[in-house]
VMD Tcl script that draws the C-alpha trace (Angstrom):
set ca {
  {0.00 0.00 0.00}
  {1.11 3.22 -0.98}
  {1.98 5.83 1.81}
  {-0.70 8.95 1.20}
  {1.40 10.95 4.29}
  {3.90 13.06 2.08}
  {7.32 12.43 2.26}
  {9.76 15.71 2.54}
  {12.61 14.52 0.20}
  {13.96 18.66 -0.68}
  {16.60 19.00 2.31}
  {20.23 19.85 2.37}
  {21.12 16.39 1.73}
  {19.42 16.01 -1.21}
  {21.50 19.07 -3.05}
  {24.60 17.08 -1.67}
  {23.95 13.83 -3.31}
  {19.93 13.47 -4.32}
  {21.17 10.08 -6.10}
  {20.79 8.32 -2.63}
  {17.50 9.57 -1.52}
  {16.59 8.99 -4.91}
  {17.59 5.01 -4.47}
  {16.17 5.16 -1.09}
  {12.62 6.19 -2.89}
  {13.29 3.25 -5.59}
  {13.65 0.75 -3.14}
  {10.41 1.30 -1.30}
  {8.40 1.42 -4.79}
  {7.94 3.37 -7.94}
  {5.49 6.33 -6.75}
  {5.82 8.20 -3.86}
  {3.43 10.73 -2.01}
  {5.78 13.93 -1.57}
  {5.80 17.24 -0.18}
  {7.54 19.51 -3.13}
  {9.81 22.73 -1.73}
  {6.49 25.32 -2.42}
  {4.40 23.09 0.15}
  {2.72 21.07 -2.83}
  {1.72 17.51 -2.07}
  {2.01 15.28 -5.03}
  {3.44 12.46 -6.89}
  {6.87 11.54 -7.43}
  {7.63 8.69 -9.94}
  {10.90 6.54 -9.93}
  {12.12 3.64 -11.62}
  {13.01 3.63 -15.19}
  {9.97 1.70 -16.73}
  {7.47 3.74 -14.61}
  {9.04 6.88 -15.64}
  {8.06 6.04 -19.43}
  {4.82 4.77 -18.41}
  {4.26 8.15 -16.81}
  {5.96 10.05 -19.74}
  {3.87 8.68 -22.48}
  {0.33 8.17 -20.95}
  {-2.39 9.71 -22.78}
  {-4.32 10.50 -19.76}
  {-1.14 12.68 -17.87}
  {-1.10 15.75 -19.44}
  {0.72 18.72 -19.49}
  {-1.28 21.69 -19.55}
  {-1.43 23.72 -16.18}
  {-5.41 24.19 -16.14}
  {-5.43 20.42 -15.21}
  {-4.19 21.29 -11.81}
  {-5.81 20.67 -8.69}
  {-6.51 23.94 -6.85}
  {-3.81 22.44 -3.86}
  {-1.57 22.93 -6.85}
  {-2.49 26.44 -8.25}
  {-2.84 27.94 -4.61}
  {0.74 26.53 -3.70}
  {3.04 26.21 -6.90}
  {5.60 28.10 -7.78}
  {4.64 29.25 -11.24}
  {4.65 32.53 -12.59}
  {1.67 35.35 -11.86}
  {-0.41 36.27 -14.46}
  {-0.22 37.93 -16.66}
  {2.99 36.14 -17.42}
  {1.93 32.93 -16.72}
  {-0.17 33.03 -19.87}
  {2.29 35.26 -21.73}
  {5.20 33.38 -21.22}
  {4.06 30.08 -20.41}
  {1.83 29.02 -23.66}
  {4.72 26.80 -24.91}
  {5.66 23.41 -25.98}
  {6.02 22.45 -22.01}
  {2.62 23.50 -21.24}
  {0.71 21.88 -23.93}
  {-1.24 18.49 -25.06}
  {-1.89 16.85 -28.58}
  {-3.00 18.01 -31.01}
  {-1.59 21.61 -30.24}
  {1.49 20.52 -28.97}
  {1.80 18.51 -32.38}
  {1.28 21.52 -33.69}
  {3.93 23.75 -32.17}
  {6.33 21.76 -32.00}
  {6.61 20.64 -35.96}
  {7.38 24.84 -36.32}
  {10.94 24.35 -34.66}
  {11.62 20.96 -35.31}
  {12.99 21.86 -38.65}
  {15.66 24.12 -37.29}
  {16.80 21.47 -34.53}
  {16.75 18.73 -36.81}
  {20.40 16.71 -36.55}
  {21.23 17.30 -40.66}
  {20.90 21.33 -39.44}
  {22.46 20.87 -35.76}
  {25.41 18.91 -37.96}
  {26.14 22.13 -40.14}
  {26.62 24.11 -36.99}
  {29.43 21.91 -35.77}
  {32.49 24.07 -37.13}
  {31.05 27.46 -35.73}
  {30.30 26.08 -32.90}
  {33.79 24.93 -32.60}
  {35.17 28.43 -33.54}
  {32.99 29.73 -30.93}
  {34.15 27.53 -27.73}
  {37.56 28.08 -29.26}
  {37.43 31.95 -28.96}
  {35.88 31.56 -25.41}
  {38.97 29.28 -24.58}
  {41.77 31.55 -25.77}
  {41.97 34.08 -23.23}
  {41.52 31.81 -20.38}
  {44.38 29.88 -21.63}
  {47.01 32.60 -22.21}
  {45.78 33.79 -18.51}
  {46.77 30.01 -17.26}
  {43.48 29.42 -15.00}
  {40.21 29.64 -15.21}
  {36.79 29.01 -13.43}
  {34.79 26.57 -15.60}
  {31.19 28.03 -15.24}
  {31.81 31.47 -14.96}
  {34.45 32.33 -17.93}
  {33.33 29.48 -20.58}
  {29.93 27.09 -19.76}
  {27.90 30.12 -19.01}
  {28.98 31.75 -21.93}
  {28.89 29.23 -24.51}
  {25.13 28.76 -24.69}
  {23.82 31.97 -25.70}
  {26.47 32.15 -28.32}
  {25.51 29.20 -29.90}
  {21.73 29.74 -29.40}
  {21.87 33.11 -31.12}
  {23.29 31.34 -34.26}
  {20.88 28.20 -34.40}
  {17.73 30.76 -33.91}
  {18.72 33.86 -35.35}
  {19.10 36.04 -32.72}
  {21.39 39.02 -33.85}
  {24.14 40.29 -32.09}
  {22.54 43.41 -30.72}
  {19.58 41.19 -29.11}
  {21.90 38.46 -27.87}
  {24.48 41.36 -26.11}
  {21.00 43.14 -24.82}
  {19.97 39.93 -22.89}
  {20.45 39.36 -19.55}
  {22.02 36.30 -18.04}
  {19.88 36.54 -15.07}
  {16.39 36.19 -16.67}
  {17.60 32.87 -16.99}
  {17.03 32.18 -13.36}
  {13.04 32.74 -13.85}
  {12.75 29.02 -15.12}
  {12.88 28.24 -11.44}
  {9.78 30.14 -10.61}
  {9.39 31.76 -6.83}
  {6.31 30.48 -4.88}
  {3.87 32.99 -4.26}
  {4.66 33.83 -0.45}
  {8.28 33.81 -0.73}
  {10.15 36.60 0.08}
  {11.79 37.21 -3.67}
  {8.66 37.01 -5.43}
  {9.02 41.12 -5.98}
  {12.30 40.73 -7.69}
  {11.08 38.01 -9.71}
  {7.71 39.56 -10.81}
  {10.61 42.23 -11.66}
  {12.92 40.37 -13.89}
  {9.86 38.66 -15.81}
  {8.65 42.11 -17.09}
  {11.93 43.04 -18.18}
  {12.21 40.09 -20.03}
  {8.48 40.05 -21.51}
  {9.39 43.92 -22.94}
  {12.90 42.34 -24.40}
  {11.05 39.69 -25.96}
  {8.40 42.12 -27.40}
  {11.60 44.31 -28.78}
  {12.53 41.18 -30.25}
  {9.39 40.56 -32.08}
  {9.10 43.85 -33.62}
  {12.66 44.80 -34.76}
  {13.21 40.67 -36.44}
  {9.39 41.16 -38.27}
  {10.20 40.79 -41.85}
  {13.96 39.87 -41.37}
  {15.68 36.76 -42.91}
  {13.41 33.67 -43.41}
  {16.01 31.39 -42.46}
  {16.40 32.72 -38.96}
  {13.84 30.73 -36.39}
  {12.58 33.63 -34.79}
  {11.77 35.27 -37.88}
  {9.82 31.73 -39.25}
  {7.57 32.06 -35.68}
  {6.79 35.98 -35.80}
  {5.15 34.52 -40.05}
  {3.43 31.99 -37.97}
  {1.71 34.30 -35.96}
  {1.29 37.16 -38.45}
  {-0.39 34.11 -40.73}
  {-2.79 33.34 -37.82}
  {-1.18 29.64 -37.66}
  {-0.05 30.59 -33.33}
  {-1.46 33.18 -31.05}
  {0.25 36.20 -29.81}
  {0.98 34.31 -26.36}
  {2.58 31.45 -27.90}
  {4.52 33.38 -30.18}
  {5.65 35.26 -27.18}
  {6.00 31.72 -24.95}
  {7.85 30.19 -27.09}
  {10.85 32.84 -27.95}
  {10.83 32.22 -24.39}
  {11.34 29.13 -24.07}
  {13.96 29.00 -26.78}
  {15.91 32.22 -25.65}
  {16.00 30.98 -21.84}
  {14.96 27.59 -20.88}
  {17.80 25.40 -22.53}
  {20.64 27.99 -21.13}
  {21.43 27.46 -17.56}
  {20.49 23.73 -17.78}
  {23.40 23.46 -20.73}
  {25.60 25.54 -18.61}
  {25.04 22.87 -15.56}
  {25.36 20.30 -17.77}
  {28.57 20.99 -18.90}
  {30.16 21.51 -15.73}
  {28.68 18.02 -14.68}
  {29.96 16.68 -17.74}
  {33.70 17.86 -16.50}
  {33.36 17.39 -12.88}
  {32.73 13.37 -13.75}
  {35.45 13.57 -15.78}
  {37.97 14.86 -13.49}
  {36.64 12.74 -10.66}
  {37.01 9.22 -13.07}
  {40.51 9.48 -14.92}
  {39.69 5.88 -16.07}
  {37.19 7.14 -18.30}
  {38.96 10.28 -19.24}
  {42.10 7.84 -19.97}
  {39.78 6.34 -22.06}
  {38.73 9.26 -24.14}
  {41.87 10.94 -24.50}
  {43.14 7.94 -26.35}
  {40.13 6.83 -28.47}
  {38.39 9.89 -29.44}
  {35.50 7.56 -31.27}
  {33.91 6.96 -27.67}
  {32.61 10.96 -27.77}
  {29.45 10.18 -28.62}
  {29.16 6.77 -26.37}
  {30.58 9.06 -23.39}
  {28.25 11.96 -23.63}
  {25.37 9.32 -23.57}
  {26.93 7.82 -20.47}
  {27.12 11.24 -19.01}
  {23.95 12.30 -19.36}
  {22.88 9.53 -17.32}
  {25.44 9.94 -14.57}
  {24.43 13.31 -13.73}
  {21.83 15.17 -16.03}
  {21.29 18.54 -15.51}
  {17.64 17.65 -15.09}
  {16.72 15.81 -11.95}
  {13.18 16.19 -12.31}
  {10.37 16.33 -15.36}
  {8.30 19.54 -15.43}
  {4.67 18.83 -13.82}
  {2.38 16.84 -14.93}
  {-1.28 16.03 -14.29}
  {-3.69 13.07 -13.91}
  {-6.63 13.85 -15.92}
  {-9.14 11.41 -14.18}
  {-9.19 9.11 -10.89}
  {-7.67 5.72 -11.57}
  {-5.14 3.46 -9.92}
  {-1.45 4.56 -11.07}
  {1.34 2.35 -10.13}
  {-0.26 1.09 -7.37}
  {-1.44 4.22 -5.95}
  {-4.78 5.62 -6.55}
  {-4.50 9.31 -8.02}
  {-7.39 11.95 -8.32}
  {-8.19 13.70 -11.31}
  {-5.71 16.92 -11.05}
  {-3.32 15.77 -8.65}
  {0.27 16.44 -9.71}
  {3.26 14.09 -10.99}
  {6.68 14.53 -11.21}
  {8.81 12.21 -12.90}
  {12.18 11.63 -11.21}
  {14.03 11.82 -14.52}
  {18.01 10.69 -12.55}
  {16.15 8.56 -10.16}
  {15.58 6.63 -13.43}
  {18.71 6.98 -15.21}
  {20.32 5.03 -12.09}
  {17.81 2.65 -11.48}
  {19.71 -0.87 -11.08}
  {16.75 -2.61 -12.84}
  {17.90 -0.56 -16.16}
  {21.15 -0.13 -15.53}
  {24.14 -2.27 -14.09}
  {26.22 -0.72 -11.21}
  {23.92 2.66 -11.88}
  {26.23 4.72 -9.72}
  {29.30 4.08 -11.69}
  {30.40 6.31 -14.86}
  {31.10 3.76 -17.86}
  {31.33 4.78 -21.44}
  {31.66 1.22 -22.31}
  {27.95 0.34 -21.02}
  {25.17 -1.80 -23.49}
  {21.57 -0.75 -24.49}
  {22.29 2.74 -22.50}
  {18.78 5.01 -23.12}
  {18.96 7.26 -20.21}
  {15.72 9.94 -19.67}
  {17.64 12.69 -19.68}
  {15.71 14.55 -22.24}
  {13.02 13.10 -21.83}
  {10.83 10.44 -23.89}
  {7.92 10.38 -26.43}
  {6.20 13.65 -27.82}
  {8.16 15.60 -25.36}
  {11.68 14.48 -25.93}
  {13.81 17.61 -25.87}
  {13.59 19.48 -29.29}
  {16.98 20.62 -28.93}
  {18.56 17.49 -27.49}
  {20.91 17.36 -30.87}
  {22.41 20.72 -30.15}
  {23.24 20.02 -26.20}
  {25.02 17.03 -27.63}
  {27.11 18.90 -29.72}
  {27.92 21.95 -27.26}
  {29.25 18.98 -24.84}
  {30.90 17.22 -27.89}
  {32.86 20.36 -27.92}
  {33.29 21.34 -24.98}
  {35.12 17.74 -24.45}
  {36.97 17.84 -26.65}
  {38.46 21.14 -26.40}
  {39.23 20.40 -22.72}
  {40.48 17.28 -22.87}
  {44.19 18.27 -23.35}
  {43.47 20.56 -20.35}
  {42.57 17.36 -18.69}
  {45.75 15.56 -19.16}
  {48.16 18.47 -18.20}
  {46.28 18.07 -14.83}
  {45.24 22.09 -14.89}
  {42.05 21.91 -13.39}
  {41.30 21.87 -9.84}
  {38.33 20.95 -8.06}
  {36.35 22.51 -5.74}
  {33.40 22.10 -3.07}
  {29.83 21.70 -5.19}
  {26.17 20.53 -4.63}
  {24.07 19.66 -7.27}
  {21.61 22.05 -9.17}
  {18.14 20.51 -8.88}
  {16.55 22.36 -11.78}
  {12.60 20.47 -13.28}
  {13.24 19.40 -16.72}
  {12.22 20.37 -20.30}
  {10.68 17.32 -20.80}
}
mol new
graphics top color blue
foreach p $ca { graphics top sphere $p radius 0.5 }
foreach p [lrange $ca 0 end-1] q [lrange $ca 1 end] { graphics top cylinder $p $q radius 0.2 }
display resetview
C-alpha cells in the first residue's frame, strides 16, 4: 500500500547527493506521495519503466489548467499575466496543439541542421577558450559554460548580435519560478517584465527579417494566424532561456565526472570515437535535469499502485531513473563502455527535448576542447552541490 502521508525529500542532503534519496525512494516502490519545496503535495515517480509509463500516458497531461486547486494555490509558477504570456509553450501543452507547435521548430533542430553548426560552434568555444588559456586558469562556469550557450543559441535561432548582447544572463534564473509567499517574489515579478518587454523588442525589430532565422519563421506563424500572440511570445521564451542554464550545468557536470574518473577520461583521451558513447553515459550519470516539469492526472484511476485523483500532480524523477539498477548495471558508476544505454535525460515520447541534438554537440565540444586541459592536470576541483533544476521534458 502506498503511503498517502507526504514524504519531505527537498533538504540539504538532497543538493549534496539526491542520487541516494533517490535510491532510497526506488527501493520502497515506484510512486511516492511527496511534499515539493512550495508546500505542494504530489506524486513523485521513480524507476526507469514507470518513468516512461508516466511520460507517455495519454491520460497525464501537461497543460497547467489540469491542476488541482492544492496545486495552483501553492506552486511556484509565474503570476499572471505572465503565466499566460510566457508560459503558452511546448512544455505547457497536449496533442493536437502541442503537435502543432512543435513541428514549427523541429525543422531548425533537426540533426542534418544541428550537424552544419558543428564548425562554428567549434570556432565559438575556441574563442571563449583563448583568453583563459594565455591567462593560465580559469573558473569553468563562470568564464566558458555560461557563456557558450547563448552564443551558440543566437546562431541556431537567429538572434542578432545586438539582441543576444541586450539579454540578460539573469532572466535565466526565472525558469525556477518563486512560490507565491516567498520573500523574492518582488524581484522576480521584476525580472519577468523586463524580459516580456525584451522579448516584445525582439518581435518587432526581427518582423520581416531573414526567413532562415527561427525567430523570424515564428513571428510569419503568428502574423499568418497559424499561433497566437501568447505562444509566439511563450515560445521565444522558451527558446531564448529555458535550454541555457540547464546546458551551462550540464557541462560543468559533464567535466566534474570527468575529473573525478581518470579511467574514463584515460579512455577518451586515447580513443576519441567513444565521444558520442561518453556523452550518452554522461547524461545519465548526472543530467542537468533531476526532475520532469509537472504533470497532471486527468481522471481518478489506480497509477502504479497508488490511486491518483483527477488533477493531482506528478513529477517524474528523470536521474532517479537513469540510475535505477533494474535498467542499468552498477547505476552509480560512470562507464562509457555500457550496453543498451537510453537514459531519460531529455526526456521520452512527444516531449523528448527538441533541442537534445544541439546540447550534444555543445558537450561534444566542450570535451573535446578540454580534454588536453585534462591531461596536463590544470584543473582543480572545488566544493559543489548539485543544481536541482525540473526538466524540459
Amino acid at each position: 500500500m502506498i503511503n498517502t502521508k507526504p514524504i519531505s525529500f527537498y533538504n540539504p542532503a538532497f543538493n549534496q547527493n539526491p542520487y541516494a534519496i533517490f535510491q532510497r525512494l526506488m527501493e520502497k516502490g515506484e510512486i511516492h506521495y511527496v511534499k515539493f519545496p512550495s508546500g505542494v503535495c504530489g506524486w513523485l515517480v521513480t524507476g526507469y519503466d514507470a518513468a516512461i509509463k508516466t511520460l507517455k500516458h495519454p491520460n497525464i497531461g501537461k497543460n497547467h489548467k489540469l491542476g488541482n486547486a492544492h496545486w495552483h494555490s501553492l506552486a511556484s509558477i509565474m503570476p499572471e499575466p505572465q503565466h499566460t504570456t510566457l508560459q503558452s509553450h511546448l512544455l505547457h501543452q497536449d496533442s493536437p496543439r502541442h503537435t502543432f507547435m512543435r513541428a514549427l521548430i523541429m525543422k531548425a533542430f533537426s540533426a542534418s541542421r544541428i550537424d552544419r553548426f558543428r564548425e562554428r560552434v567549434t570556432l565559438i568555444a575556441q574563442r571563449l577558450l583563448e583568453p583563459l588559456q594565455r591567462a593560465g586558469e580559469c573558473d569553468l562556469i563562470a568564464d566558458f559554460a555560461s557563456q557558450l550557450p547563448l552564443l551558440v543559441l543566437s546562431e541556431v535561432i537567429g538572434l542578432t548580435d545586438k539582441h543576444r548582447t541586450q539579454f540578460k544572463p539573469v532572466w535565466c534564473k526565472v525558469v525556477q519560478p518563486v512560490g507565491p509567499n516567498d520573500v523574492g517574489r518582488a524581484a522576480y515579478i521584476g525580472l519577468l517584465t523586463e524580459l516580456q518587454s525584451y522579448i516584445d523588442t525582439v518581435i518587432v525589430e526581427s518582423r520581416g527579417g531573414d526567413s532562415d532565422r527561427l525567430i523570424v519563421q515564428l513571428i510569419a506563424a503568428y502574423d499568418g494566424k497559424k499561433i497566437n500572440r501568447d505562444e509566439l511570445t511563450s515560445m521565444l521564451f522558451q527558446l531564448l532561456v529555458a535550454g541555457q542554464e540547464p546546458m551551462t550545468n550540464q557541462i560543468g557536470n559533464a567535466m566534474l565526472a570527468l575529473l573525478q574518473h581518470p579511467e574514463q577520461l584515460k579512455q577518451l583521451q586515447e580513443d576519441s570515437t567513444r565521444i558520442d558513447r561518453a556523452i550518452t553515459e554522461l547524461l545519465r550519470y548526472d543530467g542537468a535535469f533531476a526532475l520532469s516539469t509537472w504533470r497532471f492526472f486527468t481522471e481518478t484511476t489506480q497509477w502504479l499502485g497508488a490511486k491518483v485523483l483527477a488533477g493531482d500532480s506528478v513529477i517524474v524523477g528523470l536521474n532517479a531513473a537513469n540510475h535505477d539498477p533494474a535498467q542499468f548495471g552498477c547505476p552509480h558508476q560512470l562507464d562509457f563502455a555500457r550496453e543498451r544505454n537510453k537514459p531519460l535525460s531529455f526526456g521520452y515520447d512527444h516531449h523528448y527535448c527538441p533541442a537534445s541534438t544541439l546540447a550534444r554537440l555543445e558537450l561534444e565540444v566542450s570535451i573535446n576542447l578540454f580534454r588536453c586541459g585534462f591531461s596536463r592536470n590544470v584543473f582543480t576541483v572545488g566544493p559543489f552541490k548539485h543544481f536541482i533544476l525540473q526538466g524540459k521534458n
